[in-house]
C-alpha positions as CSV (number, residue, x, y, z in Angstrom):
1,X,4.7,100.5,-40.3
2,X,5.4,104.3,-40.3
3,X,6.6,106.3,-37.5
4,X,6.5,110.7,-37.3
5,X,8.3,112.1,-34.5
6,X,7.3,115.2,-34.6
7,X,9.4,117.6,-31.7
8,X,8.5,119.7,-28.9
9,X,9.4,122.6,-30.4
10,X,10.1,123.8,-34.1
11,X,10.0,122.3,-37.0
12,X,11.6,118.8,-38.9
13,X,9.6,116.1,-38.0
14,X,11.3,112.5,-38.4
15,X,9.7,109.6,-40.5
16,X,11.2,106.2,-39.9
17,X,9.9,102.6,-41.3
18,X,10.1,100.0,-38.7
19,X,8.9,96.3,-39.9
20,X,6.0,94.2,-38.9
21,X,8.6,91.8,-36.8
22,X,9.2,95.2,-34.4
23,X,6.2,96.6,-34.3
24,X,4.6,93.1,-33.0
25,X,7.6,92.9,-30.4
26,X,6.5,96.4,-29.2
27,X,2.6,95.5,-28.9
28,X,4.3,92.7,-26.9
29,X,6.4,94.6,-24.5
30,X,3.7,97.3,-23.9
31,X,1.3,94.3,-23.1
32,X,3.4,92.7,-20.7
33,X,4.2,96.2,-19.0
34,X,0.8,97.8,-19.3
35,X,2.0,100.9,-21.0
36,X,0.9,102.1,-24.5
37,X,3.1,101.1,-27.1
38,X,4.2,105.1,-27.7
39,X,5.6,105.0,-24.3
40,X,7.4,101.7,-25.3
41,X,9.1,103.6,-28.6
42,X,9.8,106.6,-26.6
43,X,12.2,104.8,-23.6
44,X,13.8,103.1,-26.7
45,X,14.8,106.2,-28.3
46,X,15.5,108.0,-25.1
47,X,17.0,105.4,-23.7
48,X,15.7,106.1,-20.0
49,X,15.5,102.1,-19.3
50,X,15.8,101.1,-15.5
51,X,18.2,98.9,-14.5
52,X,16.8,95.9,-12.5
53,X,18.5,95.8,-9.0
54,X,18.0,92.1,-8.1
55,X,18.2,88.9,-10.3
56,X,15.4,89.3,-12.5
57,X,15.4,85.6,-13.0
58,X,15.4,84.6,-9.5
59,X,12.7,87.5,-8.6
60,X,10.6,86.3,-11.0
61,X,10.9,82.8,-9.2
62,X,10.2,83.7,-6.1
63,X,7.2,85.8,-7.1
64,X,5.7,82.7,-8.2
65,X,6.9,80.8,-5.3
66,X,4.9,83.0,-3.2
67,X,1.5,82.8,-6.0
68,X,1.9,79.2,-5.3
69,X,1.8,79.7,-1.4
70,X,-1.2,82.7,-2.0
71,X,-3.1,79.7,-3.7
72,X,-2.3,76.9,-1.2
73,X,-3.3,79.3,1.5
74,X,-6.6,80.3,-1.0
75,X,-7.8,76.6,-1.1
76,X,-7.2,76.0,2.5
77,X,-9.5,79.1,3.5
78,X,-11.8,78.8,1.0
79,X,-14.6,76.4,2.7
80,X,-13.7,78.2,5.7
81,X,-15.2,81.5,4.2
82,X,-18.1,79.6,2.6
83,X,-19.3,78.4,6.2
84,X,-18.8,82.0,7.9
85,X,-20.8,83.4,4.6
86,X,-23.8,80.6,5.8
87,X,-23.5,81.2,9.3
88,X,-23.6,85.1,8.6
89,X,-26.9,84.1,6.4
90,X,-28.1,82.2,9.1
91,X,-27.6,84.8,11.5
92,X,-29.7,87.4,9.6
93,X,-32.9,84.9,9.2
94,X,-32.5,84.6,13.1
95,X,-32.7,88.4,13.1
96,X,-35.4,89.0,11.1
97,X,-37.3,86.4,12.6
98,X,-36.4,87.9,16.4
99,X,-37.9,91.3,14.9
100,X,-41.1,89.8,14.1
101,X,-41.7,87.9,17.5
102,X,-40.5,91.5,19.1
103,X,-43.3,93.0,17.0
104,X,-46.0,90.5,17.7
105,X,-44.9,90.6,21.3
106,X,-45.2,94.5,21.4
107,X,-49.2,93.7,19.9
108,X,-50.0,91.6,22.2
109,X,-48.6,93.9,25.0
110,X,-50.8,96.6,23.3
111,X,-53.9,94.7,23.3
112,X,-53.4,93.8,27.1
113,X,-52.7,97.2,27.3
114,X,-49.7,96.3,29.4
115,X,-46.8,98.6,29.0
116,X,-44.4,97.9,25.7
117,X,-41.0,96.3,26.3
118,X,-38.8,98.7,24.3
119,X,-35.1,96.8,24.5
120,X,-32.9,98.6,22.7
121,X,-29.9,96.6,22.6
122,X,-31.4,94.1,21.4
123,X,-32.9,96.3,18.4
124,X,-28.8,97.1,17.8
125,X,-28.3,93.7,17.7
126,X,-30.6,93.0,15.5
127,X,-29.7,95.6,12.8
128,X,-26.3,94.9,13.5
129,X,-27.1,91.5,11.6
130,X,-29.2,92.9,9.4
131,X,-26.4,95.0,7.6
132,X,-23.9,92.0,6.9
């Protein structure tokens, strides 16, 4: 594969052949780093590489000790958030079903003519449910 450099400013670009072996160990790097792979050949040339601060190797260890803990955590919750997601459901038919029997009440006040029964907290209530 063919590289052009070409500068910021004036002329005498640079042409330089770099096998398929490198070019497949750059694809890799900017994969693993999420960064194109031009940004990959330009830290090599310039050489602006960080330093790690830690032991990479024993980082890297305890970032997956802790995934391990996220998941153990993740299956302990996770029936947990299934039965707040039914209750939640459950909670919404209640309120939809409360605004009905409110609405057939306020009929039946009507055609009595008896005065309506206009409780507004409970109307908060009830589209406090209603949203999720």
């Amino acid at each position: 594969m063919k590289i052009v450099i070409n500068p910021e400013k004036g002329l005498g670009k640079i042409e330089v052949e770099i096998s398929a072996e490198i070019w497949s160990e750059i694809v890799r790097l900017s994969e693993r780093y999420g960064v194109p792979p031009e940004r990959v050949i330009t830290l090599a040339l310039t050489g602006e590489f960080k330093e790690p601060k830690g032991d990479l190797e024993k980082l890297e260890g305890k970032a997956k000790e802790l995934e391990g803990k996220v998941w153990e955590l993740e299956k302990e919750y996770a029936p947990l958030r299934f039965k707040a997601y039914g209750v939640s459901e459950d909670n919404k038919l209640l309120a939809i079903e409360l605004s009905g029997l409110m609405a057939e009440n306020n009929g039946l006040r009507r055609f009595l003519r008896q005065p309506l029964n206009r409780n507004s907290e409970l109307r908060k209530l009830i589209s406090y449910y209603l949203q999720g």
